[in-house]
MARKOLFI-945764 format. One record per residue (C-alpha): residue number from 1; z, x, y. Coordinates in steps of 0.02 Angstrom, whole numbers, always signed. Each point is the difference from the previous one (the first is absolute). Example, Ala and Ser with C-alpha at 12.3 -4.5 7.8 and 13.67 -1.06 7.14 Angstrom:
2
1 +390 +615 -225
2 -33 +69 +172
! end
This chain:
361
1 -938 +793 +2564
2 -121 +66 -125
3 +15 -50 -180
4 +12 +148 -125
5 -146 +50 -83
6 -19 -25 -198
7 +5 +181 -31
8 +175 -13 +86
9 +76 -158 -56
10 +109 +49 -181
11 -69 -69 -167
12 +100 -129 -61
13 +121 +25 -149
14 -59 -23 -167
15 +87 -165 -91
16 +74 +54 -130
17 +12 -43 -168
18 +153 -133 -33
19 +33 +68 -176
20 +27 +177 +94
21 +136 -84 +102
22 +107 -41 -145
23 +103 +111 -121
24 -16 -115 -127
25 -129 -171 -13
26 +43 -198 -48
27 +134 -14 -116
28 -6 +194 -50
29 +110 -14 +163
30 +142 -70 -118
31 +183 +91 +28
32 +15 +65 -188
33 +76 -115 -118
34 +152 +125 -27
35 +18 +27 +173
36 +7 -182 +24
37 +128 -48 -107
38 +113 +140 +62
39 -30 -75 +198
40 +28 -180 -54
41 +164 +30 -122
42 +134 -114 +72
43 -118 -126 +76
44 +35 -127 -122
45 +152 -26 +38
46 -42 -81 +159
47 +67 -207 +6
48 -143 -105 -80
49 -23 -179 +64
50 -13 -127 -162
51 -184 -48 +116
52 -47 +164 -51
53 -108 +5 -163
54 -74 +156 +14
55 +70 +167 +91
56 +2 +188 -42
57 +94 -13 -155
58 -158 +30 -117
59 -101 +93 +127
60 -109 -155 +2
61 -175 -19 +96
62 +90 -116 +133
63 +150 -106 +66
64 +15 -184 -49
65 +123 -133 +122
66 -1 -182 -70
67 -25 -107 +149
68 +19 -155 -90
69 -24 -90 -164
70 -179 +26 +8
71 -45 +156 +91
72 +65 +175 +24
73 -56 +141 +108
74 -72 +178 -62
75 +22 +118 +110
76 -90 +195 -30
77 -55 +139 +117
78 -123 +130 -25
79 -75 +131 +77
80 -99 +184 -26
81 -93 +130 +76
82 -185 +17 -36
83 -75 +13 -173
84 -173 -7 +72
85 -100 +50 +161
86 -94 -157 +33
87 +134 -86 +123
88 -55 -152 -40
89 +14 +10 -195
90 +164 +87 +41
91 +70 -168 +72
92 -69 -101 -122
93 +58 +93 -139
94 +179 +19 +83
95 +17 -187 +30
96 -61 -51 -195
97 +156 +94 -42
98 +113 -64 +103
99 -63 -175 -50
100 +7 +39 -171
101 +190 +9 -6
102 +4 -197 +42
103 -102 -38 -141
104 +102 +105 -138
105 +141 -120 +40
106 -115 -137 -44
107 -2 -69 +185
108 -151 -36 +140
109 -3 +75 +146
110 +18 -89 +188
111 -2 +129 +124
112 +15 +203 +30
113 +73 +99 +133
114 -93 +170 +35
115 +101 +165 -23
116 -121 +144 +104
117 +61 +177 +44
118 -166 +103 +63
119 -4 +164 +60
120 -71 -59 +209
121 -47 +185 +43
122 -117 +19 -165
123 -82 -153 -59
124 -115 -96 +134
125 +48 -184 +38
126 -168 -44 -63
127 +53 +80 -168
128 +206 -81 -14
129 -105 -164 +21
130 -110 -4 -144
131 +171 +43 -97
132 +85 -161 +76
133 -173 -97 -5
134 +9 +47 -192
135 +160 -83 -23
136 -41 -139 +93
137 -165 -26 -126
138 +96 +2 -144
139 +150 -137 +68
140 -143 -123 +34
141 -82 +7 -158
142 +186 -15 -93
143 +13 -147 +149
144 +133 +62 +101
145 +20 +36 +180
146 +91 +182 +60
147 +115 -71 +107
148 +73 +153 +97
149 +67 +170 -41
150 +44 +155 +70
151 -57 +150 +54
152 +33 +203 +31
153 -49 +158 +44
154 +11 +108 -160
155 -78 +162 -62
156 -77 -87 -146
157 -105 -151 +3
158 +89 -117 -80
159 -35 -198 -52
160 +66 -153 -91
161 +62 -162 -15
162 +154 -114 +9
163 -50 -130 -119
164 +94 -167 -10
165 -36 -112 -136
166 +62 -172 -85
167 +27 -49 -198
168 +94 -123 -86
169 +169 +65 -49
170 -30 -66 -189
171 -183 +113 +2
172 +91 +162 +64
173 -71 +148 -121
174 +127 +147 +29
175 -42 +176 -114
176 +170 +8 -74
177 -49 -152 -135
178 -109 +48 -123
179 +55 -40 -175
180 -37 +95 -174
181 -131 -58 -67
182 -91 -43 +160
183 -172 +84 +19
184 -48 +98 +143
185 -163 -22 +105
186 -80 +99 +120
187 -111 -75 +156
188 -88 +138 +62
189 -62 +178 -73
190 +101 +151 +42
191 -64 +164 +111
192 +20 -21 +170
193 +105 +140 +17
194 -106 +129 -69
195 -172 -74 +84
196 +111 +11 +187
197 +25 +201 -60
198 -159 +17 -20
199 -64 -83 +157
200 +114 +97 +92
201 -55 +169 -70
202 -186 -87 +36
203 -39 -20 -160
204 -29 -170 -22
205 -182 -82 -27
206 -43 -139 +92
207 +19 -104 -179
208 +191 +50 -10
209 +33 -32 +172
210 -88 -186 -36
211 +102 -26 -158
212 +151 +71 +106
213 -16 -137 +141
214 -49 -143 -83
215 +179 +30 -130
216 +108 +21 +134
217 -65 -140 +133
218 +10 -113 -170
219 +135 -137 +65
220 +118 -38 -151
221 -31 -180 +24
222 +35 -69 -197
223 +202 +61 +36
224 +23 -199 +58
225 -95 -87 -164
226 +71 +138 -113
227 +185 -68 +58
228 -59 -154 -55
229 -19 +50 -183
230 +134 -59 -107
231 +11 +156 -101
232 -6 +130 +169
233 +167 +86 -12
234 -19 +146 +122
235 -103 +47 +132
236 -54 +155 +108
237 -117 +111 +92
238 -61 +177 -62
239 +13 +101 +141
240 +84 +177 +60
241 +84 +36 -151
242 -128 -12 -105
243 -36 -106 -181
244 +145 +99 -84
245 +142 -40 +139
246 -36 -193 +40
247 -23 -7 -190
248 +195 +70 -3
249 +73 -120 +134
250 -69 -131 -102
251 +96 +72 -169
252 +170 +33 +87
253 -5 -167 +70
254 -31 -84 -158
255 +108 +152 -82
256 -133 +32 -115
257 -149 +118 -24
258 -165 +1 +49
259 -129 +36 -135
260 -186 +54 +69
261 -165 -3 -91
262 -104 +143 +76
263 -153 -36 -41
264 +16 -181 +71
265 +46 +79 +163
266 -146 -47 +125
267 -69 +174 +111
268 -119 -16 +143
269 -154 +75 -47
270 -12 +181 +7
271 +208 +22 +21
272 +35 +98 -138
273 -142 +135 +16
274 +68 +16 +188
275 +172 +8 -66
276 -51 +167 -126
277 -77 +76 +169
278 +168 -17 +66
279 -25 -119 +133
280 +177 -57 -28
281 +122 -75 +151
282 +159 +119 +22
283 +118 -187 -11
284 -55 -10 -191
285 +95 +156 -32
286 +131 -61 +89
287 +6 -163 -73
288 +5 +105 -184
289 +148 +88 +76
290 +97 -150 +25
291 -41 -114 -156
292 -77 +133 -128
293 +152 +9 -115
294 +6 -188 -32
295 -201 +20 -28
296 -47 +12 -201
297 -170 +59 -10
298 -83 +5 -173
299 -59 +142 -90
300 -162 -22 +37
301 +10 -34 +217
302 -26 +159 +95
303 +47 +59 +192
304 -161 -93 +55
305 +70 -160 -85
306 +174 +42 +88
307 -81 +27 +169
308 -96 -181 -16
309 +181 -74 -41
310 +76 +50 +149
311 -146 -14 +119
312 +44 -78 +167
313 -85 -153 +12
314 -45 -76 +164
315 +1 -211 -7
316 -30 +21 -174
317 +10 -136 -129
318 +121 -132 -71
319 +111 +41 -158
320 +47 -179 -105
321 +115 +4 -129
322 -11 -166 -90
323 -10 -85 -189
324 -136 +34 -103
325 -45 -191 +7
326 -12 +26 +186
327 -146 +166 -4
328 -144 -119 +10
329 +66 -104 +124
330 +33 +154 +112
331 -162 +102 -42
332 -89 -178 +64
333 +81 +3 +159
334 -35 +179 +42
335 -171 -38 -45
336 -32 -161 +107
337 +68 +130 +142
338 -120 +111 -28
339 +98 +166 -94
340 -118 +16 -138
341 +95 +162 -69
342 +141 -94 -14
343 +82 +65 -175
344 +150 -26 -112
345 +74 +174 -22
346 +162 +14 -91
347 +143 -122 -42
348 +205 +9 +11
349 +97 +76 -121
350 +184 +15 -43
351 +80 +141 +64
352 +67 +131 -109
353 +173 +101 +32
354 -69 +89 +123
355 -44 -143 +114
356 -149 -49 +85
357 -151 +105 -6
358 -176 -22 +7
359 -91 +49 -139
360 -185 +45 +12
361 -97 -14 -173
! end
């Protein structure tokens, strides 16, 4: 039998872009914080094992199960659809995240299971591997294997991690501890959410999407040595809800407020000129929907201020509240890591009658 000729044989289908497969990119993917309470009311009231020193109760970054007197097991999941088209960032980006959630609790990680849902009939196999092979880059260099996983047929791509992790139960950093007085400091610079709305609308310059990788592939490695600072109270990750709502689980855990200095507030370069173009993520609204009223924002902070607040952030940085004798000690270890914008930002407060709030100077 003949073989068709070229001019009969059907072009291939273009790839397309992953971002255009997604209704909503990294952690912008969040369910909104409103919403979320209202699905998990009654949750609580599940039985709690005495073994179990950290579960949903403060919406904390992941579960802690004390296996004996000197270890205990954390225990997160995380997963997204695409915040950028490069497959292989995509993965890499997706499994710093995931990671990330093992170091907020102050622990190391020891091994990952992959979570993958791909669209089969869109994306080649060539393309779902640089995804996985992305993952896979960034659990060696945090020296872990991915030990197994799952996988299904979805109509988004879809990738993440199962990550399993070990700290001593005496080091456990939860975000419901902070204390007044404690200062806050922040590990990385805020933005991602508004550069991944630009990219998307293809707006991005090859600097932004540079700045954009290299924050979000950033493993939080300090979270273990911070935990080891006597004067670390509370610990966790900036991510989906943005500076303003991880900054208010950390004040209703310690029933406080949270008091921000703006202009201490680390950007990404170029974030805030995107930001007034209005290359802003549709979850920051959200998130401003869900947490504005318990948001105090000073006379002088405007909606472009507001939208940076709430700005998803994708494996963004660590938040330490701790004593002002402890600052130096935890600026130091962020810097032997390698987070040179790490900042101190703000500090807690007492709360006044009407509760916690966070209040943005």
């Amino acid at each position: 039998m003949n073989s068709p000729s070229p001019a009969t044989c059907p072009a291939p289908a273009p790839v397309p872009r992953l971002t255009s497969l997604s209704h909503g990119g990294g952690c912008g993917c969040k369910i909104a914080p409103g919403v979320l309470s209202e699905i998990l009311k009654g949750t609580a009231a599940m039985p709690i094992p005495p073994e179990l020193l950290v579960g949903i109760e403060t919406a904390d970054d992941a579960a802690v199960y004390q296996l004996n007197e000197e270890q205990a097991l954390i225990a997160t999941t995380d997963f997204f659809m695409p915040i950028v088209d490069d497959p292989y960032d995509f993965g890499r980006i997706a499994a710093t995240n995931a990671l990330s959630d093992v170091y907020a609790m102050g622990g190391r990680p020891i091994l990952a299971l992959a979570l993958v849902g791909m669209p089969i009939n869109v994306l080649p196999v060539e393309v779902i591997g640089r995804i996985l092979d992305g993952g896979q880059s960034v659990c060696r260099a945090a020296g872990i294997p991915i030990a197994g996983g799952h996988t299904i047929d979805s109509v988004e791509a879809i990738y993440g991690l199962v990550a399993l992790g070990l700290v001593h139960p005496k080091r456990v950093k939860r975000n419901a501890d902070a204390k007044v007085g404690d200062r806050l400091i922040l590990g990385k610079p805020l933005g991602v959410g508004v550069l991944s709305a630009a990219l998307k609308k293809e707006q991005l310059g090859a600097e932004g999407y540079a700045q954009m990788i290299a924050s979000t592939t950033k493993l939080n490695t300090p979270g273990p040595d911070l935990a080891a600072i006597d004067g670390v109270h509370a610990l966790t990750d900036v991510t989906g809800f943005g500076l303003a709502g991880h900054g208010l689980e950390l004040a209703r855990g310690a029933g406080a407020s949270l008091r921000i200095d703006w202009a201490r507030v680390p950007l990404l370069a170029g974030v805030r000129g995107l930001a007034e173009q209005g290359f802003v993520t549709g979850a920051s609204g959200r998130n401003w929907t869900g947490y504005g009223a318990q948001v105090a924002l000073g006379s002088r902070r405007d909606a472009i201020d507001q939208a940076l607040l709430t700005d998803p952030q994708t494996s963004g940085g660590l938040l330490v509240s701790c004593t002002p004798e402890a600052v130096e000690a935890v600026l130091a270890v962020f810097r032997v890591h390698g987070f040179a914008a790490a900042a101190e930002i703000g500090e807690i407060v007492a709360a006044g009658h009407e509760g916690p709030r966070l209040i943005v100077d």
